[in-house]
C-alpha positions in Angstrom: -4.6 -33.1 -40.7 -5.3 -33.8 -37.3 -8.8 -34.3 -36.5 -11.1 -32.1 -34.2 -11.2 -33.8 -30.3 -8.5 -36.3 -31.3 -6.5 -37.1 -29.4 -2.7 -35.8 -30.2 0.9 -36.3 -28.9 3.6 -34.0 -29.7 7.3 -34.3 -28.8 10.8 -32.1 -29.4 13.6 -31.7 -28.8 15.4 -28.2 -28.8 19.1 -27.4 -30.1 19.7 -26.6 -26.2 18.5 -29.6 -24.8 15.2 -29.0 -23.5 12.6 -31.1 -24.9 8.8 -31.2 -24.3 5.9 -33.3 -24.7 2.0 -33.2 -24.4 -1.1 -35.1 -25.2 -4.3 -33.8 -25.7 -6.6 -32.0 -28.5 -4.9 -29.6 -30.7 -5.9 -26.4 -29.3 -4.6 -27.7 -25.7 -1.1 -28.7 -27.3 -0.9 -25.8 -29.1 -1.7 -23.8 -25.8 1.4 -25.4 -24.1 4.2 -25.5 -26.9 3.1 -21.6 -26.9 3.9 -21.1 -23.8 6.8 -23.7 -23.3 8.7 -21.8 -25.8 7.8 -18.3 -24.3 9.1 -19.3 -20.6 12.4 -20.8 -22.2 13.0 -17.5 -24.4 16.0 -20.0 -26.2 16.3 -20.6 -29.9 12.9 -21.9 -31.0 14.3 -24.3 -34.1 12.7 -27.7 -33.0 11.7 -31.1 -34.5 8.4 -32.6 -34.3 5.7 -34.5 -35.2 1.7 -35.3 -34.3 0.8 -38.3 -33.8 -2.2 -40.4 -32.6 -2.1 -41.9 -29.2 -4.5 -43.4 -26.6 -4.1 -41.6 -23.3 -0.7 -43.2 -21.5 0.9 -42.9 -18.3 3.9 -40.4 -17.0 6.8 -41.3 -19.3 10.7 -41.5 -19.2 10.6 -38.4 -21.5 8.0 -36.6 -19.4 10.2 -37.2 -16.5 12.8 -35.9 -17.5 10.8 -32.5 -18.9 9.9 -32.3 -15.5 12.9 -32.2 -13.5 14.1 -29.7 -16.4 11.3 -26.9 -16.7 11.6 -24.2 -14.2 10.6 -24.8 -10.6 6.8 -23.6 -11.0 6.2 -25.7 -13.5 7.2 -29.1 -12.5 4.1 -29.6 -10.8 2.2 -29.1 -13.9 1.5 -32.6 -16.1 1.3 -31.5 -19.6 -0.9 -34.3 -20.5 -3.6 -33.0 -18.8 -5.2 -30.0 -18.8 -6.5 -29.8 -15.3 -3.3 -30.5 -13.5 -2.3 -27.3 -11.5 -3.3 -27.9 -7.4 -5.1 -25.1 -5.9 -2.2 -23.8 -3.8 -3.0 -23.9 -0.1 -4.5 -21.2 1.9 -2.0 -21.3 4.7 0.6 -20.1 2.9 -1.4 -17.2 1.3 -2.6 -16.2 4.9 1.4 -16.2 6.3 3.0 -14.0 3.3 -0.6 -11.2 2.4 -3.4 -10.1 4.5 -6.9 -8.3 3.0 -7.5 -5.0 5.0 -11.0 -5.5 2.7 -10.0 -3.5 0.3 -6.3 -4.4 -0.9 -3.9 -7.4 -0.6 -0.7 -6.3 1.0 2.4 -8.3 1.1 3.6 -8.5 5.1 6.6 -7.8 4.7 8.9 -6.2 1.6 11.8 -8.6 1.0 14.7 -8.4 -1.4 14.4 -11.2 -3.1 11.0 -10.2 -4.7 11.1 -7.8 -7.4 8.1 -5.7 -8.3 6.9 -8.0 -10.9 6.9 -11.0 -9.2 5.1 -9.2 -6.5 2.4 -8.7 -8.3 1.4 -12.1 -9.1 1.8 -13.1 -5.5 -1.0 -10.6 -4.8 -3.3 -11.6 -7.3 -2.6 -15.5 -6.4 -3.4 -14.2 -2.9 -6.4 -12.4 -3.7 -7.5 -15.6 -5.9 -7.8 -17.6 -2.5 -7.9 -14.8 0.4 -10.3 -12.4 -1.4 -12.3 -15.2 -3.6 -11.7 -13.2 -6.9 -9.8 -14.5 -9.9 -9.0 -10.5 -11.0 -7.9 -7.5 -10.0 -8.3 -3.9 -11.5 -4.8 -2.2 -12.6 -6.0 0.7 -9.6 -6.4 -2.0 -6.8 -3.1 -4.0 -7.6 -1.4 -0.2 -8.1 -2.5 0.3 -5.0 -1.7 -3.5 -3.3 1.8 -3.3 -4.4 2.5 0.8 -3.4 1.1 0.1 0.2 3.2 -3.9 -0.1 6.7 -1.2 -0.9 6.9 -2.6 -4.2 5.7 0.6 -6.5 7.8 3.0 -6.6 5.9 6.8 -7.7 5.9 7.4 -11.3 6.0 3.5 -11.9 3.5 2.3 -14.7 2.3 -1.5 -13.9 1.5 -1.9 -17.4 4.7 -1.6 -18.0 5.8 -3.6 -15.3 3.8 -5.8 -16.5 4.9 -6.6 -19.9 6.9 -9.3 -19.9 4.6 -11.5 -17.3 2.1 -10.6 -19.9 4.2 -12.0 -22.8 5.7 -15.5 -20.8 1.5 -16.0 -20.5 1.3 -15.8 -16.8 -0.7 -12.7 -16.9 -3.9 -11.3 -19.3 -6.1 -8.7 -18.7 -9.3 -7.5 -20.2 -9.9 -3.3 -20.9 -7.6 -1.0 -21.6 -5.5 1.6 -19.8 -7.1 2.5 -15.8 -9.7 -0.1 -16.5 -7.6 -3.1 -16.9 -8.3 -6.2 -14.9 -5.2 -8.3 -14.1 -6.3 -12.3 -14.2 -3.1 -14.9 -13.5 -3.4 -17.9 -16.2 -2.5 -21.0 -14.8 1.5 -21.2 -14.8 1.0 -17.5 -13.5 -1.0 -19.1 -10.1 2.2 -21.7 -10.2 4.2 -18.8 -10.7 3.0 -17.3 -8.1 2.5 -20.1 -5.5 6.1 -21.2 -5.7 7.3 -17.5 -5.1 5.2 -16.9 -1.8 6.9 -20.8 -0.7 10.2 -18.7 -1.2 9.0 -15.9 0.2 7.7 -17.4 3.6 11.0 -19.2 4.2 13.0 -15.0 3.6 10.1 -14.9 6.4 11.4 -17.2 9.2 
């Protein structure tokens, strides 16, 4: 059994060709397989072993994870767990503005479904607003005035799957929910408003 603090390495391949790999404690591994097998939604039959291993460089077979994983996670390195960039403000400012109350999305476009719009607002509140969460009423209310809540529409519904792939969690229950983006969420997020700004122009 793997020791507590020491320092792991796990690596598999799925049926489908995808593979993955990541170094760290087991907690942080854990996290990421978890999550790597939720954004893939695939068969989940996989091969794989821990093994000890003194922190190394990027590899061939990280490489190649990389070019493979979906766009908003390339940028992540699995080996670390304080990889993601903070996302620049520029972008944020171009594609949302704060009327002080609400984030609203400039301009309704119809590449972005309501989902997705969502964690654009709460990656644009994280950097334009200063707060990592928003209640269920204010990002009700965000994506209604964005054109991206229909009436009748229940956002924790909406919400489900985002919730599942673990780029959403929330604390409460019900109307007192608090929306927080995880940290593939933010990537999520950062790499929608990029496509976003270019509908833009």
């Amino acid at each position: 059994m793997p020791q507590e603090n020491e320092i792991l390495k796990l690596r598999f391949k799925l049926k489908t060709g995808e593979e993955f790999e990541a170094q760290g404690d087991l907690d942080f591994i854990s996290t990421q397989k978890e999550a790597f097998l939720n954004l893939l939604k695939g068969p989940k039959t996989l091969t794989g072993n821990f093994y000890n291993s003194k922190p190394e460089q990027t590899t061939p077979q990280t490489a190649k994870l990389l070019t493979t994983r979906p766009p908003y996670l390339r940028n992540i390195n699995l080996t670390t767990k304080n990889s993601i960039p903070t996302p620049s403000s520029e972008v944020w400012d171009k594609i949302a503005y704060s009327d002080g109350e609400s984030i609203i999305i400039r301009r309704k476009s119809k590449l972005i479904k309501p989902q997705i719009a969502a964690l654009i607002i709460l990656g644009a509140n994280k950097t334009l607003n200063a707060q990592d969460t928003l209640s269920a009423l204010e990002l009700a209310k965000s994506l209604k005035l964005s054109g991206y809540l229909k009436e009748g529409q229940r956002l924790d519904r909406l919400l489900e799957g985002e919730i599942k792939e673990g780029h959403l969690s929330y604390e409460g229950s019900k109307r007192n929910r608090h929306y927080r983006l995880n940290a593939i969420g933010q990537a999520k997020a950062y790499t929608w408003a990029e496509k976003l700004l270019q509908d833009f122009q």
